[in-house]
VOKOL-685554 format. One record per residue (C-alpha): x, y, z; residue in three letters. Coordinates in steps of 0.2 Angstrom, whole numbers. Last residue first. Layout:
<recs>
REC  X  Y  Z  Ala
...
</recs>
This chain:
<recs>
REC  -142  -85  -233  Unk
REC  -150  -67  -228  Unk
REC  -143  -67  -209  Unk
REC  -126  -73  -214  Unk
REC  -124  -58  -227  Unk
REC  -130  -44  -213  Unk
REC  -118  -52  -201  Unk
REC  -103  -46  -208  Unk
REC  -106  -29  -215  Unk
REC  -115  -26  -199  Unk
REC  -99  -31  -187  Unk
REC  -86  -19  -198  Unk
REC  -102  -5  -198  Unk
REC  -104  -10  -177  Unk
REC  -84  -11  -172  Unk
REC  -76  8  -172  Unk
REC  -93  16  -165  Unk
REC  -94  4  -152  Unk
REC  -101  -13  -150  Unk
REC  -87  -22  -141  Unk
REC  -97  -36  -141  Unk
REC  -104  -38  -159  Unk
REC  -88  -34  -165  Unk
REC  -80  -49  -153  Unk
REC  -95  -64  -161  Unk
REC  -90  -56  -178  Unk
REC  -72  -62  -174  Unk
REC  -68  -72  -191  Unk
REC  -54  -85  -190  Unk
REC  -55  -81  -176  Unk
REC  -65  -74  -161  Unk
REC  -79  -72  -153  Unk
REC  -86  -84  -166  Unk
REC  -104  -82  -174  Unk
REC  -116  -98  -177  Unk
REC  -132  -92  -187  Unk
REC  -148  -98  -182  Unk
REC  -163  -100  -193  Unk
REC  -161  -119  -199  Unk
REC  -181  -122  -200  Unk
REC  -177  -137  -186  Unk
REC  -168  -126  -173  Unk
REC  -179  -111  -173  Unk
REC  -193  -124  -173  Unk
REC  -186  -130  -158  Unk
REC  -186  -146  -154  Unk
REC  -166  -147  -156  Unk
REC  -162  -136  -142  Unk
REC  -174  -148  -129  Unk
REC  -163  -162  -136  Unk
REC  -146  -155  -136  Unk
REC  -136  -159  -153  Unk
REC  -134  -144  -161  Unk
REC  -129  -134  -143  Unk
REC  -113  -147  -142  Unk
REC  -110  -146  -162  Unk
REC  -110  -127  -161  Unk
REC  -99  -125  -147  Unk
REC  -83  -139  -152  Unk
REC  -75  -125  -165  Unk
REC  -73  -112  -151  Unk
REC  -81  -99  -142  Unk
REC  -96  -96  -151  Unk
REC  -110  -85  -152  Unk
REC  -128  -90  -157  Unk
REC  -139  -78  -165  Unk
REC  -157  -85  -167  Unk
REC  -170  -78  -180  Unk
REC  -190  -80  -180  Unk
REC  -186  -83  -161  Unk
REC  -186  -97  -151  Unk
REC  -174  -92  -140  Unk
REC  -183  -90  -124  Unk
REC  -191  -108  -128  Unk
REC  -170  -112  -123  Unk
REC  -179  -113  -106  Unk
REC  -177  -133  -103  Unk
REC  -161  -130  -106  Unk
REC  -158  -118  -91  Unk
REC  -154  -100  -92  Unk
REC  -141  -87  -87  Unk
REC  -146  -68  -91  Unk
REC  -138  -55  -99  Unk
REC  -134  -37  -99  Unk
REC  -144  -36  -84  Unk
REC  -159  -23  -82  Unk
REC  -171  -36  -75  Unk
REC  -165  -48  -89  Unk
REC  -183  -58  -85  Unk
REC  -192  -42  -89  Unk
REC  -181  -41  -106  Unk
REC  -183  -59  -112  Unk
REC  -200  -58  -113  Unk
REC  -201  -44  -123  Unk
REC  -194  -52  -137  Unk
REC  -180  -44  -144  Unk
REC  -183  -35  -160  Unk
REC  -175  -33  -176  Unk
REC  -175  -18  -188  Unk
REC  -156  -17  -194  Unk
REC  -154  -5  -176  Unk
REC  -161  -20  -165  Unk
REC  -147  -31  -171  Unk
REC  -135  -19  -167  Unk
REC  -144  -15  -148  Unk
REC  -145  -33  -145  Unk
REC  -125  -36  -148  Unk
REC  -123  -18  -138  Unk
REC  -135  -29  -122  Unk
REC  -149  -17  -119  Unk
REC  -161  -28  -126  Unk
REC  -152  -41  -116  Unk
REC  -143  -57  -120  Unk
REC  -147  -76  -118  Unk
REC  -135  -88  -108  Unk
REC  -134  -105  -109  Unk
REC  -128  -121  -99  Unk
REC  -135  -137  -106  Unk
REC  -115  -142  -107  Unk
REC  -104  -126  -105  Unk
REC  -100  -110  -109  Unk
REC  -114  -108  -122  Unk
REC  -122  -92  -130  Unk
REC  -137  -81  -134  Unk
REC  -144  -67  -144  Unk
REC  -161  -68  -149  Unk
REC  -173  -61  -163  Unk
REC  -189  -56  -168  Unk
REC  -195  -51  -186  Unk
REC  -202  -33  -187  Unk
REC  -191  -27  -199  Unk
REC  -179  -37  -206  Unk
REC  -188  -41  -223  Unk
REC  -184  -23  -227  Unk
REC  -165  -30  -231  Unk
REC  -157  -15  -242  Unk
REC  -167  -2  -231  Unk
REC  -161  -9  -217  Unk
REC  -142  -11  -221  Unk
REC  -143  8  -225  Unk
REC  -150  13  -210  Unk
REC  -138  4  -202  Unk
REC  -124  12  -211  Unk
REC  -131  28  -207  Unk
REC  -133  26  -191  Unk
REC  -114  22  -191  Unk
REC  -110  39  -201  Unk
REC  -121  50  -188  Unk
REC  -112  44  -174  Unk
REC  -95  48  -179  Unk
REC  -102  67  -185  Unk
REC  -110  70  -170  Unk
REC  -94  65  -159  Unk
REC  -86  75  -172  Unk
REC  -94  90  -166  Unk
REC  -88  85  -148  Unk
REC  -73  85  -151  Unk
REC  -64  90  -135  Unk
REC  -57  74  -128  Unk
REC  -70  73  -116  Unk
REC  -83  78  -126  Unk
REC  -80  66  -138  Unk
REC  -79  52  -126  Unk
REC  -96  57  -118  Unk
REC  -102  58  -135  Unk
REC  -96  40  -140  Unk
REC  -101  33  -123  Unk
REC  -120  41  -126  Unk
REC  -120  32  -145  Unk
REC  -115  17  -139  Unk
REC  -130  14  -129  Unk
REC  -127  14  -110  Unk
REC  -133  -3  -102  Unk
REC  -114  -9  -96  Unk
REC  -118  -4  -79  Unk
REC  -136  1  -78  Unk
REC  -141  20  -86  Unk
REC  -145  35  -79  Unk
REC  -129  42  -75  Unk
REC  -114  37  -88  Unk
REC  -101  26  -81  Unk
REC  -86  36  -76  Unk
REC  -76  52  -80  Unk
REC  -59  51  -71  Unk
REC  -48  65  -67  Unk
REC  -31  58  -65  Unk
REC  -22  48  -50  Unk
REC  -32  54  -35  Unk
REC  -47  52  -47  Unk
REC  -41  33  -49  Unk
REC  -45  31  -26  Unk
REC  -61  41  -26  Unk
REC  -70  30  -41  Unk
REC  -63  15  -37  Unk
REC  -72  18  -22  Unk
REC  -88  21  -30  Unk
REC  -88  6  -38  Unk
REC  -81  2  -58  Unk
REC  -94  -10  -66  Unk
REC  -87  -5  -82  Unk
REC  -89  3  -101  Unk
REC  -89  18  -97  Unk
REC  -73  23  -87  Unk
REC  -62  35  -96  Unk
REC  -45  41  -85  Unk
REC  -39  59  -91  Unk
REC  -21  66  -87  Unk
REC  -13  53  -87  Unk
REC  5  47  -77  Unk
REC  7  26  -83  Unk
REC  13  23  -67  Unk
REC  -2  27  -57  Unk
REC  -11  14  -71  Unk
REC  -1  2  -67  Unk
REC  -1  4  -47  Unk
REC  -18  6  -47  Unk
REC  -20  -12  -57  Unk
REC  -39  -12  -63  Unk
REC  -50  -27  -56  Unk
REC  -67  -21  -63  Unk
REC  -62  -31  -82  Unk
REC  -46  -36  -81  Unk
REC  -34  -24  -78  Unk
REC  -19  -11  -84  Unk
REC  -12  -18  -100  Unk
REC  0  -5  -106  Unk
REC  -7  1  -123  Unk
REC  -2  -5  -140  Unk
REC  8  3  -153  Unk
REC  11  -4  -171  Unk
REC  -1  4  -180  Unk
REC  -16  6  -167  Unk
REC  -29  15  -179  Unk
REC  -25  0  -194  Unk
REC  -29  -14  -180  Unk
REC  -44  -6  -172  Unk
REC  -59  -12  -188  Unk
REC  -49  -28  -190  Unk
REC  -47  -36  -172  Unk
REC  -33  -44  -172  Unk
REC  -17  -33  -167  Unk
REC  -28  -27  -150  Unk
REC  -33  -44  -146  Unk
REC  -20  -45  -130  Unk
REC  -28  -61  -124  Unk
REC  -37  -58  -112  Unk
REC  -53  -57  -119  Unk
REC  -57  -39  -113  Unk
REC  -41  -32  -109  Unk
REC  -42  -16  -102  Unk
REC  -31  -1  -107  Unk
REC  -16  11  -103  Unk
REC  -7  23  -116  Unk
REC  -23  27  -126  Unk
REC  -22  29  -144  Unk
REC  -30  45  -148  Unk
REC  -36  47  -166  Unk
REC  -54  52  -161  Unk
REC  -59  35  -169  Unk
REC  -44  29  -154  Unk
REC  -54  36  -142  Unk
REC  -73  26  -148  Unk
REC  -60  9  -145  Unk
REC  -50  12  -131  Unk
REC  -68  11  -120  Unk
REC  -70  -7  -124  Unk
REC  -70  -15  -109  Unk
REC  -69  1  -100  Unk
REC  -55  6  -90  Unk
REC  -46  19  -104  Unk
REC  -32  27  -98  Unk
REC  -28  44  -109  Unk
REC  -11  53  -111  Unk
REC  -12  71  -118  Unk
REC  -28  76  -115  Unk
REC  -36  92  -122  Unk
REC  -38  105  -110  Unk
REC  -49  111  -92  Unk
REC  -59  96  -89  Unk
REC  -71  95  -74  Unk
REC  -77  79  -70  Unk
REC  -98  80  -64  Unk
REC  -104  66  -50  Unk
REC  -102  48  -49  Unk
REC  -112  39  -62  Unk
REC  -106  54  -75  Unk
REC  -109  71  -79  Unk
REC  -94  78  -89  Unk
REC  -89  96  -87  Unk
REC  -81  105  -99  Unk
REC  -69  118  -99  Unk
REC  -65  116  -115  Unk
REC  -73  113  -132  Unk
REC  -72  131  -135  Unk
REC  -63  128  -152  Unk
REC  -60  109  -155  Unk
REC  -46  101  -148  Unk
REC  -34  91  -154  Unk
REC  -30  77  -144  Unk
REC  -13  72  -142  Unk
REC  -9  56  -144  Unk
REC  -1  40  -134  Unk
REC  4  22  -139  Unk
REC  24  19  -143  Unk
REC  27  6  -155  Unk
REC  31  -14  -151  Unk
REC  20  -20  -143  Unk
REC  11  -28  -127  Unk
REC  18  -18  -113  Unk
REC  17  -1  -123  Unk
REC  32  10  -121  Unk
REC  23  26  -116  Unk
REC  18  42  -125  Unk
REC  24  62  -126  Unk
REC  21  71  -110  Unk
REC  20  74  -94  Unk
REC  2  72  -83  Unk
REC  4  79  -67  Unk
REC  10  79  -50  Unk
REC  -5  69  -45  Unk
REC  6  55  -52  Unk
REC  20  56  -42  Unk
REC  6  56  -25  Unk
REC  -3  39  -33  Unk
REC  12  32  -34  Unk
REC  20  36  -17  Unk
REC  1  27  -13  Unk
REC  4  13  -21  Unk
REC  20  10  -13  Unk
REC  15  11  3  Unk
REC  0  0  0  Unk
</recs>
């Protein structure tokens, strides 16, 4: 704890500049925001309160699962971020890889279990904290660091639509006029992808998985992968929202797979072995879902990670996801 908190007193000496040496790459991550005229100060209304910002950024910490992603389309590569799968994705994904280059960001936590010490280290000046469960605590303790502006108010943790975490990071990093102008091209793209495929509209759908034998899980209507699928005219049955209860998913039973009997089904997969394990349940196969061959298997992650841009659901991933999924949902 002592040397936590010598951290924590470096770091409230300021912010420095230039970037850091990434701990998963090669290049250096770390940009400047540019600012647009009167964009600062600003105060951001979050969870916990209002942050305060005076200037542009110059190193930004992103604690959300995928809060690196809306900074990086303001072309601000963060210099401390979460690792979602684990695995240090940041060179695989397809719609990030070009906007990294060849930096990546320290790796600073899993999920709500953020490394203080790391991220003291690391000296920002702006720590972004959308995409999370982060506690009050958390809270006090990072703004000791940095100024931090946290989940957005009004909203369950991880129930914000992409399009408030885009403005609030816009706003943030003074651009908030291309916030506007980000969100505007992806519902565009969607409204796009609706028009070409009418047949959408109206028709139900579900969004589930399998982590294990006659263990599922179904999403949301506020999950991001719902919230896609919902903006190409789909709709996710009420009934899987009151039993949600304002979570991002829910754990079922197979003998509730009915849930996902939907005039389309969206399975996401792990690995190779998923899809022949849920094929081959009973209850699954009595469904007419099942039996008409209206579900689509999507990986999280290689050889095509649909199953991750569905996830991450951000202004950076939902056109790359859409152009992917749309042709699977019309075959």
């Amino acid at each position: 704890m002592a040397l936590v908190g010598a951290l924590l007193l470096a770091a409230c000496g300021g912010g420095g500049g230039g970037g850091a040496t990434a701990g998963g790459g090669t290049g250096v991550a770390g940009a400047t925001a540019t600012a647009e005229p009167g964009a600062f100060p600003v105060t951001i209304e979050h969870k916990y309160g209002g942050t305060e910002l005076d200037e542009a950024p110059q190193r930004v910490v992103t604690l959300g699962l995928s809060d690196h992603e809306p900074v990086l389309a303001f072309g601000v590569r963060p210099v401390g971020a979460i690792d979602w799968y684990g695995e240090r994705p940041y060179g695989i994904w397809p719609w990030t890889d070009k906007l990294w280059g060849d930096a990546r960001p320290e790796i600073v936590g899993q999920r709500e279990d953020f490394n203080v010490e790391k991220i003291a280290r690391l000296r920002p000046d702006l720590i972004i904290a959308l995409y999370t469960g982060m506690s009050e605590q958390q809270y006090k303790t990072l703004s000791r660091i940095a100024p931090v502006v946290a989940q957005p108010k009004d909203y369950d943790d991880y129930g914000a639509p992409w399009t408030v975490m885009t403005t609030m990071v816009g706003e943030a990093l003074g651009q908030p006029a291309k916030a506007k102008e980000l969100i505007a091209g992806v519902e565009k793209h969607l409204a796009d992808a609706r028009a070409a495929h009418p047949e959408f509209a109206g028709q139900t759908v579900a969004v589930a998985d399998s982590t294990a034998p006659g263990t599922y899980s179904v999403f949301s209507p506020t999950d991001p992968k719902s919230i896609i699928l919902a903006g190409l005219g789909f709709q996710v049955p009420d009934e899987i929202g009151a039993l949600a209860d304002g979570k991002f998913s829910v754990p079922i039973s197979a003998e509730r797979l009915d849930l996902v009997d939907a005039d389309r089904l969206v399975w996401l997969v792990g690995d190779d072995t998923v899809e022949g394990r849920i094929k081959a349940d009973p209850v699954y196969q009595r469904l007419a879902v099942a039996r008409e061959d209206r579900a689509v298997f999507l990986p999280y992650g290689r050889p095509v990670p649909i199953g991750g841009a569905l996830s991450f659901g951000t202004v950076l991933s939902i056109p790359w996801a859409v152009d992917q999924i749309v042709p699977r949902l019309v075959a």
